[in-house]
LUMMARDREN-515522 format. One record per residue: residue number from 1; residue in one letter; chain; y, x, z of N, C-alpha, C, O in turn. Coordinates in steps of 0.001 Angstrom, whole numbers, plus 500000, padded with zeros to 6 digits. Atoms other than C-alpha are relative to their C-alpha. Example, Ala and Ser with C-alpha at 12.3 -4.5 7.8 and 13.67 -1.06 7.14 Angstrom:
seq,type,mol,n_Y,n_X,n_Z,ca_Y,ca_X,ca_Z,c_Y,c_X,c_Z,o_Y,o_X,o_Z
1,a,A,498810,500890,500000,495500,512300,507800,501200,500900,500000,501181,501936,500665;
2,s,A,498810,499180,499940,498940,513670,507140,501090,499230,500730,502198,499739,500899;
end
This chain:
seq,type,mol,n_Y,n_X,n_Z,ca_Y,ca_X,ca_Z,c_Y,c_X,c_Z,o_Y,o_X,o_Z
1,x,A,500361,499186,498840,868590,537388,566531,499529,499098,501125,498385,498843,501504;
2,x,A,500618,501260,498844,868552,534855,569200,499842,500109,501507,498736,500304,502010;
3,x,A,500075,500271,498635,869389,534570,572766,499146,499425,501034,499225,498238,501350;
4,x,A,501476,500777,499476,866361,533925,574779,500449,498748,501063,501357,498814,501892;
5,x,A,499312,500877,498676,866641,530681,576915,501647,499483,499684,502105,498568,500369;
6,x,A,498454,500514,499958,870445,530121,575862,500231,498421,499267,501291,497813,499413;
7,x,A,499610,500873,500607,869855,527093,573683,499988,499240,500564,500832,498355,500424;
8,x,A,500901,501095,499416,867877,525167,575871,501237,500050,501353,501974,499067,501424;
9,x,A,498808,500151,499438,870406,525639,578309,501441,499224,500343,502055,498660,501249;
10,x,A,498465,500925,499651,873497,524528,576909,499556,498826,499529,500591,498159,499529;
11,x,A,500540,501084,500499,871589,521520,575503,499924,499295,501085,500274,498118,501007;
12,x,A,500489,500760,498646,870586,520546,579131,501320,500072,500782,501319,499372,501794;
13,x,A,499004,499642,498810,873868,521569,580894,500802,498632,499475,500952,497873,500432;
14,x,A,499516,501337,500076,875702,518336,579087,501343,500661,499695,501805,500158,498671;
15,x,A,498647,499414,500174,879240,520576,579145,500994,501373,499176,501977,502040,499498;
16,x,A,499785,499105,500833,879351,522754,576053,499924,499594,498794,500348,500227,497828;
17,x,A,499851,500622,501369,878719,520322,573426,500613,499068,499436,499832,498119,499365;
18,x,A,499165,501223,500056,881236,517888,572320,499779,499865,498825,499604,500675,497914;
19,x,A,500105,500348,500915,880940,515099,570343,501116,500332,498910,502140,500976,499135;
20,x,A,499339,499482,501102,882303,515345,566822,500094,498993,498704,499292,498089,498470;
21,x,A,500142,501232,501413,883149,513376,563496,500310,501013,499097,501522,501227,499106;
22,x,A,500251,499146,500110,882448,516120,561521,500220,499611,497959,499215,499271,497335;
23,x,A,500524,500435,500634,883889,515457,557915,501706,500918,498664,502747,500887,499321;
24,x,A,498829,499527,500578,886919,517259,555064,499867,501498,500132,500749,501992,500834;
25,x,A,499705,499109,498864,886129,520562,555792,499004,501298,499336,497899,501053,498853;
26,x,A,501000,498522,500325,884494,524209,554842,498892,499631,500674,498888,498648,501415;
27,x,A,501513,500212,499072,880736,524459,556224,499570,501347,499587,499025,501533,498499;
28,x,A,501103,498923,500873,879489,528040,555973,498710,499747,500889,498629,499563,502103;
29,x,A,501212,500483,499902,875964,527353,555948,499002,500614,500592,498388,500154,499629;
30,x,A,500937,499233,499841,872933,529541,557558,498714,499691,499486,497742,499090,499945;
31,x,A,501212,500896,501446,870660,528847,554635,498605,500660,500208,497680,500258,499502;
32,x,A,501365,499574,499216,867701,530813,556444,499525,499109,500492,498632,498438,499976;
33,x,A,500644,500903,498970,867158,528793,559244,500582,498166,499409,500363,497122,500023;
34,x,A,499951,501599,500303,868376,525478,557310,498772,499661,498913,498046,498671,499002;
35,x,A,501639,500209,501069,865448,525655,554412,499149,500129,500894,498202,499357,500746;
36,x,A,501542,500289,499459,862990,526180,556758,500646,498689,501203,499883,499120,502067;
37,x,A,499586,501026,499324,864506,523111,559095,500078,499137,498717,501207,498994,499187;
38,x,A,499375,500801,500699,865167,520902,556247,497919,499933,499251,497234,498910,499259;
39,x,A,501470,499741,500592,861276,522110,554523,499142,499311,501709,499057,498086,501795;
40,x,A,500920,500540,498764,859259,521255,557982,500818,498784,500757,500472,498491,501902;
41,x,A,499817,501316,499791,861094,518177,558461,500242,498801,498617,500938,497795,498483;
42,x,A,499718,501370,500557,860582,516390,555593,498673,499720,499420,498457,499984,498238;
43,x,A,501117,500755,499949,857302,514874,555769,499114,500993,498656,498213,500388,498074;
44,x,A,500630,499146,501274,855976,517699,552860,498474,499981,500436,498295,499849,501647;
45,x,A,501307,499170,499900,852143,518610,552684,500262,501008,500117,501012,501578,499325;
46,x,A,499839,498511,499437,852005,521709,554458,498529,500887,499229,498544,502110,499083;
47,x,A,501290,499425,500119,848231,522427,553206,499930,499947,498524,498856,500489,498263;
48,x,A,500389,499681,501964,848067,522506,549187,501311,500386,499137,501600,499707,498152;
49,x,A,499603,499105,501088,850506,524815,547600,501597,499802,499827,502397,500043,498923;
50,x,A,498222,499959,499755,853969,524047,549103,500729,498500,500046,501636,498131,500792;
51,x,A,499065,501676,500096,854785,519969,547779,501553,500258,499800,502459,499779,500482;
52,x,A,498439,499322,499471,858035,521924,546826,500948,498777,499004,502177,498834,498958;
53,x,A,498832,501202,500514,859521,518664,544729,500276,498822,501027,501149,497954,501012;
54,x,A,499183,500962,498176,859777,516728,548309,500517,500776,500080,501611,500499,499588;
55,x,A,498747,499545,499234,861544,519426,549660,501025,500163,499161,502108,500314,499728;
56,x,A,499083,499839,500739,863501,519775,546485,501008,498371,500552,502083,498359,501152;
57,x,A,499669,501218,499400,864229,516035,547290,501017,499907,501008,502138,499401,500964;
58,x,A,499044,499741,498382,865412,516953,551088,501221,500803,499944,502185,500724,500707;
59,x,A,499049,498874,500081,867394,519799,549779,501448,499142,498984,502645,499335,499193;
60,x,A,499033,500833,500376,869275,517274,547424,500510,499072,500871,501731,499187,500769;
61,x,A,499617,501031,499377,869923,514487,549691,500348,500539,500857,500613,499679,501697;
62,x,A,499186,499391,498839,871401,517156,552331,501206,500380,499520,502251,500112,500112;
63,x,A,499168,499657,500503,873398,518423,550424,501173,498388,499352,502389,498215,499440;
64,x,A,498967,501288,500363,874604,514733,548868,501034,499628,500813,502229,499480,500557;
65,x,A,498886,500723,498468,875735,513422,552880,500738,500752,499814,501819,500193,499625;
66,x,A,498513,499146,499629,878069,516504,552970,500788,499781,498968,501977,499608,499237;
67,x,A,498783,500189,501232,879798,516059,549757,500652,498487,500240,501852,498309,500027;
68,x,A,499924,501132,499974,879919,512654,550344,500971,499357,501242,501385,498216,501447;
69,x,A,499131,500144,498814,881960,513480,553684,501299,501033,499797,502000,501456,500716;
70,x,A,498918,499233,500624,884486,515567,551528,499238,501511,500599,500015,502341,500127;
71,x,A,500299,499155,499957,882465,518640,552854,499739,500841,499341,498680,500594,498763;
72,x,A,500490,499035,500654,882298,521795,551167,499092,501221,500308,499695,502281,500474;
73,x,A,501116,499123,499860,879141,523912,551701,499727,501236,499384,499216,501171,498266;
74,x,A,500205,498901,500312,878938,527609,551358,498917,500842,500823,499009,501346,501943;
75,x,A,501297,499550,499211,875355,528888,551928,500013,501537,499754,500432,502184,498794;
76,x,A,500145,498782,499568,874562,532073,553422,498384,500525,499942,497629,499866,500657;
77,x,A,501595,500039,499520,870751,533645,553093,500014,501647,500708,500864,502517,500520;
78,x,A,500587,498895,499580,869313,536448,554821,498932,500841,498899,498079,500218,498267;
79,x,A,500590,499476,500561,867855,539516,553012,498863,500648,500494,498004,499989,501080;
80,x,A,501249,499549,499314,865338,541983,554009,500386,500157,500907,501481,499784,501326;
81,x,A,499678,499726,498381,864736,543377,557399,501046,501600,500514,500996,502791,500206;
82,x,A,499256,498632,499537,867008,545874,558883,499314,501283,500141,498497,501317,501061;
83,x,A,500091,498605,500597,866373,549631,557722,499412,500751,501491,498461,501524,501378;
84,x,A,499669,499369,498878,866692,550768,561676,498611,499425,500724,498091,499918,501725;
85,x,A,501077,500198,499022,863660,548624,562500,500077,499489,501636,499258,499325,502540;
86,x,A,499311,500200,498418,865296,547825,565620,499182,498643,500554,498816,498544,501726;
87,x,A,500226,501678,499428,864026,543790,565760,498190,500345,499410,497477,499393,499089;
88,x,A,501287,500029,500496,860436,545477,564617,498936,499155,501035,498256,498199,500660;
89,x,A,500306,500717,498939,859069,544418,567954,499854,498386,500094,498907,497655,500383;
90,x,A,500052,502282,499819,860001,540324,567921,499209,499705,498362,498500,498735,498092;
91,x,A,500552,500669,501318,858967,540312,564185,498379,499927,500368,497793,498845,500359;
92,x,A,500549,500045,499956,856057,541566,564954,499137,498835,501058,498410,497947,500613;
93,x,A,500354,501469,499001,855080,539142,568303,500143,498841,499602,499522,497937,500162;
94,x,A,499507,501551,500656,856506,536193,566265,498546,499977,498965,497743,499045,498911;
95,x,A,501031,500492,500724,853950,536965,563731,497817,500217,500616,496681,499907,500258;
96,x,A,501523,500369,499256,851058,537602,566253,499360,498584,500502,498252,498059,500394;
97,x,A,500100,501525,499673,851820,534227,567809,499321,499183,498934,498337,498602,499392;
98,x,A,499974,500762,500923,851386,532415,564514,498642,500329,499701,497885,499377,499892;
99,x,A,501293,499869,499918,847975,534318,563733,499398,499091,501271,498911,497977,501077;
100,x,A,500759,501038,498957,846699,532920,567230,499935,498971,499358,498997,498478,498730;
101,x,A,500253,501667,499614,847871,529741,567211,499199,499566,498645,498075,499146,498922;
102,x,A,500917,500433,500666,846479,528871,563651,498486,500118,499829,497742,499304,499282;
103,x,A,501220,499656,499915,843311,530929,564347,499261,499185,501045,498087,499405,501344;
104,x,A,500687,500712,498695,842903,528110,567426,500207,498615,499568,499883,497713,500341;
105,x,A,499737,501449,500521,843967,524954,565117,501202,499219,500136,501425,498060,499785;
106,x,A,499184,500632,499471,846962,524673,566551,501358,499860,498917,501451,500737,498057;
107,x,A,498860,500372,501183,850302,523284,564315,501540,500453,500653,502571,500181,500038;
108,x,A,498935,500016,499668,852925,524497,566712,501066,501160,498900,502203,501110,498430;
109,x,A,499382,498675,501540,853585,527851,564045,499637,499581,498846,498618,500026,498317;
110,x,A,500557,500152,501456,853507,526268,560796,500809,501111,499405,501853,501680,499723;
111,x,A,499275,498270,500743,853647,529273,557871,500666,499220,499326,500136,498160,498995;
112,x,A,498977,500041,501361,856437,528687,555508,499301,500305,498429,499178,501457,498014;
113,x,A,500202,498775,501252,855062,528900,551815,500831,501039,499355,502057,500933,499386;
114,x,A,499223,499202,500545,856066,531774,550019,501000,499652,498868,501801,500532,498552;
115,x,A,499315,499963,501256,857789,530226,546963,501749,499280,500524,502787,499295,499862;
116,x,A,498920,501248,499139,860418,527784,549511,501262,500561,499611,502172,499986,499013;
117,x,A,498328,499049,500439,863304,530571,549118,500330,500124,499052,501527,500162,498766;
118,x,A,499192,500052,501627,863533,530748,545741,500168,498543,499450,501014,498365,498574;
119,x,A,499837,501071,500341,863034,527050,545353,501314,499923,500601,502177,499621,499777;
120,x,A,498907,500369,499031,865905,526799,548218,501152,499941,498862,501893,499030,498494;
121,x,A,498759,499133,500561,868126,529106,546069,500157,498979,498271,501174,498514,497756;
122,x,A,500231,500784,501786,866874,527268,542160,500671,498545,500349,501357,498034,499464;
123,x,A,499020,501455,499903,868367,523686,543810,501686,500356,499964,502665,500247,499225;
124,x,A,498249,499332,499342,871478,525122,545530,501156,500597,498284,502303,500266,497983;
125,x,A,499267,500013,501532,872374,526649,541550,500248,498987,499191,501249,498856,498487;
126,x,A,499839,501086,500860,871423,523461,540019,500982,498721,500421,501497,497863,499704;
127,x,A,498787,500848,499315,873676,521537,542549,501325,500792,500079,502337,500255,500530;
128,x,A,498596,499159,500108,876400,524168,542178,500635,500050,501119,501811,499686,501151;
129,x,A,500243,499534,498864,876164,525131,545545,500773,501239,499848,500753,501873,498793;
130,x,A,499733,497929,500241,878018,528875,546379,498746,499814,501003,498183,498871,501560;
131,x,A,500945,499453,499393,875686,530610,547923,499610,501901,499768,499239,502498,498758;
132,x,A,500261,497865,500160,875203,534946,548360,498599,499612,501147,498329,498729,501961;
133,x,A,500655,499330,499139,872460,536596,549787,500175,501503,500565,500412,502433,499794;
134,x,A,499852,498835,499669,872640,539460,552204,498975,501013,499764,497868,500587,499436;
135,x,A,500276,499189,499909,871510,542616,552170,498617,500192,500935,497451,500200,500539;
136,x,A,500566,500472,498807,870102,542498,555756,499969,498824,500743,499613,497786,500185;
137,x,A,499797,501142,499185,870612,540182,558562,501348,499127,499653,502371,499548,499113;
138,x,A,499021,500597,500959,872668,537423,557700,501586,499268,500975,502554,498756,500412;
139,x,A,499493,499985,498551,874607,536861,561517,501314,500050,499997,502087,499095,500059;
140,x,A,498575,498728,499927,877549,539105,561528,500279,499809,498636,500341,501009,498371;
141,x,A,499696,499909,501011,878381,538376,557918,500097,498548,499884,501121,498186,499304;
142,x,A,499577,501937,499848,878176,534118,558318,501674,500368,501028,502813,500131,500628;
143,x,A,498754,499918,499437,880667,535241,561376,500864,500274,499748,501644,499383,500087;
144,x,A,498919,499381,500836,883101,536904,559839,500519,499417,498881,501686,499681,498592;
145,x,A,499800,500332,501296,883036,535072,556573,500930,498796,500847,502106,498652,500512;
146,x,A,499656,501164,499831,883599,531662,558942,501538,500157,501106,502189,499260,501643;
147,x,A,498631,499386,499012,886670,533696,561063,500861,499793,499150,501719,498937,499362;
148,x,A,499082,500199,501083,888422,534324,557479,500167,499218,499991,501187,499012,500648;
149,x,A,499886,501085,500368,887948,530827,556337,500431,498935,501436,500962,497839,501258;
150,x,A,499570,501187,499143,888557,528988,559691,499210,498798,500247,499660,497717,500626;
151,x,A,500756,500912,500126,885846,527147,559576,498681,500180,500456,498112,501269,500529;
152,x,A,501352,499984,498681,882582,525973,561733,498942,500697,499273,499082,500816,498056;
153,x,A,501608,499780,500405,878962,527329,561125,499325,499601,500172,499273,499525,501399;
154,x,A,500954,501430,499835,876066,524786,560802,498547,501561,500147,498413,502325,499190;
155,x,A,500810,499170,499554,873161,527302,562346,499254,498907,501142,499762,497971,501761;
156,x,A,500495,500066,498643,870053,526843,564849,499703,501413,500430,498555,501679,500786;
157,x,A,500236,498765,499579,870331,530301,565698,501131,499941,501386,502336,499789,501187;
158,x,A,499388,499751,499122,871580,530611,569151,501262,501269,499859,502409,501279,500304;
159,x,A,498725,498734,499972,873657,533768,568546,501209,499434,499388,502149,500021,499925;
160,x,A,498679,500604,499275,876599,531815,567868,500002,499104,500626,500237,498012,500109;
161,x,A,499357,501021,498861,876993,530014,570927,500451,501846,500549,500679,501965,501753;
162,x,A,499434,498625,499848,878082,534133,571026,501486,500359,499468,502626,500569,499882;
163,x,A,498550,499438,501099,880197,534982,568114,501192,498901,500549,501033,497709,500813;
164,x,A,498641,500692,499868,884036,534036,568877,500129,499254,498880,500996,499940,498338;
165,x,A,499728,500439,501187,884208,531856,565713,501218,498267,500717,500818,497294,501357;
166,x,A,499150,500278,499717,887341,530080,566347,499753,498073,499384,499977,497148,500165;
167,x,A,500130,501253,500577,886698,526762,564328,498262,499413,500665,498002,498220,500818;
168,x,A,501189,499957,499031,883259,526807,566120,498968,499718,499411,499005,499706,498181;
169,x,A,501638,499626,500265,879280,526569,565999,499847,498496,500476,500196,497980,501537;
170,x,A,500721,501051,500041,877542,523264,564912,498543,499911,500158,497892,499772,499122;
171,x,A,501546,500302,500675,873731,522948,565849,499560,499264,499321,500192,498228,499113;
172,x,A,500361,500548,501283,871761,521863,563300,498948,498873,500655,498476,497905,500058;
173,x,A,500723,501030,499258,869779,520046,565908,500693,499162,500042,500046,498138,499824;
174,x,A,499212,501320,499535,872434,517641,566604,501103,500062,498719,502297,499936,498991;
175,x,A,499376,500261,500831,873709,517652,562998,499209,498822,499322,498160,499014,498706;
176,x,A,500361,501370,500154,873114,513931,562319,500149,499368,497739,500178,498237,497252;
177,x,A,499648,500119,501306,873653,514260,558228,499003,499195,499384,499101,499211,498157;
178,x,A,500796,500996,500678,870617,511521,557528,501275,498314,500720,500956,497129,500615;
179,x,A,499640,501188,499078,873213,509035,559635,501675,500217,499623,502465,500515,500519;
180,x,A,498669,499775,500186,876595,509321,557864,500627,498765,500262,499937,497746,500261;
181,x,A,499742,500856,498915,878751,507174,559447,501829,499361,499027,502506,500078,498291;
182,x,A,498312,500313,500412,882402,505577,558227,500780,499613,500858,500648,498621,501574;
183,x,A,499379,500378,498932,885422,506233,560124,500530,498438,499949,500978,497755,499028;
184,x,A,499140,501406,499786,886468,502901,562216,501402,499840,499593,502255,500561,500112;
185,x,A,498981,500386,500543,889244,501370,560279,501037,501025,498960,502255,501196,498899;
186,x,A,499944,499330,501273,889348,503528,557337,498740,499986,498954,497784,499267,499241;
187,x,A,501297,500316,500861,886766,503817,554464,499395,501814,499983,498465,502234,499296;
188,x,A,500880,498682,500204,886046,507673,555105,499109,500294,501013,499264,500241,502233;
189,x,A,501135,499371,499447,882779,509011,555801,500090,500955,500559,500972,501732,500195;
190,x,A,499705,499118,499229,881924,511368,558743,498620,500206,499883,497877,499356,499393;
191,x,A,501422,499560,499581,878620,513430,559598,500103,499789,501910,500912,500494,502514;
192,x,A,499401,499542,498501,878631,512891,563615,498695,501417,500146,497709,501758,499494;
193,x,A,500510,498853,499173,877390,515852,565590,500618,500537,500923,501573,499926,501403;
194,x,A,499634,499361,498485,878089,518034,568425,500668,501765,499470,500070,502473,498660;
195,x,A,499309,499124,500137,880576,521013,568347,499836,501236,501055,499356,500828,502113;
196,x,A,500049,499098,498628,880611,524437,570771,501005,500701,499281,500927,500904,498070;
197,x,A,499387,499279,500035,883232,526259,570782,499922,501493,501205,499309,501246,502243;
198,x,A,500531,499076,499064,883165,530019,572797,501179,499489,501636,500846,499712,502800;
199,x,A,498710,500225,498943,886534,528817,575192,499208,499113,500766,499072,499475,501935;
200,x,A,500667,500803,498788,884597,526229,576901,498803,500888,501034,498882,501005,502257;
201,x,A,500768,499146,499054,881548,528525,577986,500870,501054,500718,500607,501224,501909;
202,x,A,499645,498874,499287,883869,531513,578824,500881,499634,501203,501087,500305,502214;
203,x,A,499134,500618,498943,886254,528903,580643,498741,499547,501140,498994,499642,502341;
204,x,A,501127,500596,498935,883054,527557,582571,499377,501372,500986,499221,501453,502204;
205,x,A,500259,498736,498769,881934,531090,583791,501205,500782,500244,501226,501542,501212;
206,x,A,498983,499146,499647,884930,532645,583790,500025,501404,499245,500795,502323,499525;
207,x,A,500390,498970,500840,883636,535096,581234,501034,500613,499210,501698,499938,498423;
208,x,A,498786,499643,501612,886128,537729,579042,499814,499749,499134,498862,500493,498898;
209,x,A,500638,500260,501671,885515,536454,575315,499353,501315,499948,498154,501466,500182;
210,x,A,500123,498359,500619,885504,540308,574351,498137,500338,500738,497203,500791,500077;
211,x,A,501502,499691,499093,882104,540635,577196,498735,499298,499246,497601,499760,499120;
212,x,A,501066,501187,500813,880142,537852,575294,499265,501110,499360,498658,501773,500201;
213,x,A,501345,498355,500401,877973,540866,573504,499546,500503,501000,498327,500632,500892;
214,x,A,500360,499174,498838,877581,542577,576677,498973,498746,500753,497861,499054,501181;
215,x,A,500326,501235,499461,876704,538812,578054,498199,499976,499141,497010,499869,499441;
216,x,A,501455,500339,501442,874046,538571,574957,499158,501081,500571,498008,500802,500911;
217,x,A,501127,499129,499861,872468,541558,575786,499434,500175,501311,498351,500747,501430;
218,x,A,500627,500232,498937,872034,540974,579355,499044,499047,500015,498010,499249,500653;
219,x,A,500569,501224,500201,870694,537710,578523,498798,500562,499253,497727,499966,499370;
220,x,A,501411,499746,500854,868145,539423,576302,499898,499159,498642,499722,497941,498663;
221,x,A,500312,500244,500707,867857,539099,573016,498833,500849,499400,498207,501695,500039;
222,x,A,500785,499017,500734,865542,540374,569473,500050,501406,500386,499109,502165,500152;
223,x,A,499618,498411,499972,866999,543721,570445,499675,500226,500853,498631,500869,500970;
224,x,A,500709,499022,498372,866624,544552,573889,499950,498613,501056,500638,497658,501418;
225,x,A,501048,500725,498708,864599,542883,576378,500023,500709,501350,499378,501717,501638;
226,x,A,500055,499421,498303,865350,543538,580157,499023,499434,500208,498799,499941,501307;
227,x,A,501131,500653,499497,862442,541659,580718,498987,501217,500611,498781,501440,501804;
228,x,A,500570,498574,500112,860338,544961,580156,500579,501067,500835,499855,502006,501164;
229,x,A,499843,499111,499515,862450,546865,581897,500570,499323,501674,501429,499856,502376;
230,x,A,500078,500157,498611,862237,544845,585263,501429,499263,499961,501984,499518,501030;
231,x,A,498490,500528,499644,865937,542823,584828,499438,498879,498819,498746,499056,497816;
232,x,A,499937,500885,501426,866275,539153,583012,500587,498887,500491,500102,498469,501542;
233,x,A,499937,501423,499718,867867,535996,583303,499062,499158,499888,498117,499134,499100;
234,x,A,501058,501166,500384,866309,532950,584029,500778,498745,500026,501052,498327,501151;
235,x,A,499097,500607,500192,868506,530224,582585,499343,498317,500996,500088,497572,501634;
236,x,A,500537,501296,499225,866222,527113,584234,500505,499973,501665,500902,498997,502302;
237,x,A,499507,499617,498763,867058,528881,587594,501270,499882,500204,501709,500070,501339;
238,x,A,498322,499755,500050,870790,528698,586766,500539,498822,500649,500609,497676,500205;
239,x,A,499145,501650,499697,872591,526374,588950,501076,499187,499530,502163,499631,499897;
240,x,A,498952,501138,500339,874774,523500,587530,501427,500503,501070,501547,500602,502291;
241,x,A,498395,499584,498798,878489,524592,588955,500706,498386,499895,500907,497582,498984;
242,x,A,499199,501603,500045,880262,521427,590449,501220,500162,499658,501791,501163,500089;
243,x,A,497911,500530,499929,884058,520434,589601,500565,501135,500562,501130,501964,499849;
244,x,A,499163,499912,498973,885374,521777,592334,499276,501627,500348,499474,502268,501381;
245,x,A,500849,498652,499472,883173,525060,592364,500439,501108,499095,500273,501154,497877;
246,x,A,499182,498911,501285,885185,528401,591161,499067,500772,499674,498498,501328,500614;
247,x,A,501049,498495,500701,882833,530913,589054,500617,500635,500260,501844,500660,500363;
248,x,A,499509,498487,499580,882581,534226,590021,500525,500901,498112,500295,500535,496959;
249,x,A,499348,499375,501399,884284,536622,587137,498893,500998,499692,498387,501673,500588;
250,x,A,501013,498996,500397,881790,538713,585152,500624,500733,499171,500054,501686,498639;
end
């Protein structure tokens, strides 16, 4: 879904992401947005017909660092689009954008080939990977799965820096798994990266956990856009609160 403006945010604010040695440990996975992050960063030919044994490549050697840090990886995919049509709107603008920009030369929307997901899914079996696919959206069903289990979620989907997930939300931006690391004065391997948990943001504004949805949707997400209807945050505008400066309660 995706919180407009929220990533870029806590990325820049410096006080929501703590470092991490990230390594023994469940990982439910958001295997949507990690095949296409893992496929457009690994040096593939984008222009003749996919190059899908590099990314097979990338998809092994991601998977190696985590095992290799006692990590156990349980991937999550997304199915079709929701029945209700509700996110018809962003799908659609997401895929107008992408017409433009390639119709002007530009590389900022590269397309995904079509075959990437089933390749994703044909490694992930042959590495004996778990892995389900949903139904619909795959969000609310990573959350829940990673509440049971107690354990973080490796996502670049802003919507959990939302979900209460108690063991907390790893971006995949600052998941460092080409740079595995061995703890000082032991021989075990760590992934470093950066952690969020929801207690630090709700302690920083003063926010009820339980409001965080209500929070999301003010903020504007896929779903509803105050923008359109004359109301929106503007997170760049947001002032830095000092030390010593009490947030108001929302």
């Amino acid at each position: 879904m995706g919180i407009q403006g929220l990533t870029s945010f806590i990325d820049h604010s410096g006080t929501f992401l703590k470092d991490d040695h990230f390594r023994h440990s469940r990982l439910i996975i958001d295997g949507s947005n990690i095949f296409h992050f893992l496929y457009f960063n690994s040096s593939v030919d984008l222009k003749h017909g996919g190059d899908y044994d590099d990314f097979e490549d990338q998809v092994c050697e991601f998977f190696k660092a985590l095992r290799d840090c006692g990590i156990e990886p349980y991937v999550v995919i997304d199915g079709g689009s929701d029945h209700t049509d509700k996110k018809f709107e962003t799908l659609r603008q997401r895929a107008q954008s992408k017409i433009n920009n390639l119709s002007m030369g530009l590389q900022g929307d590269r397309i995904i080939p079509v075959l990437v997901k089933q390749v994703f899914k044909q490694v992930l079996s042959s590495l004996n990977v778990p892995f389900a696919q949903c139904i619909f959206e795959v969000d609310q069903e990573i959350a829940s799965l990673a509440k049971r289990w107690n354990c973080p979620v490796l996502s670049k989907d802003s919507d959990f820096y939302i979900f209460d997930i108690q063991a907390g939300y790893l971006p995949f931006f600052h998941f460092q798994w080409q740079n595995v690391s061995v703890q000082g004065g032991s021989s075990q391997n760590y992934i470093p990266c950066k952690r969020y948990t929801t207690t630090s943001f709700c302690r920083h504004f003063n926010i009820n956990r339980q409001l965080l949805p209500v929070f999301a949707a003010i903020a504007g997400n896929d779903y509803v856009n105050l923008t359109n209807m004359g109301f929106s945050i503007r997170w760049k505008g947001y002032p830095q609160m000092e030390s010593n400066q009490k947030p108001s309660k929302f």
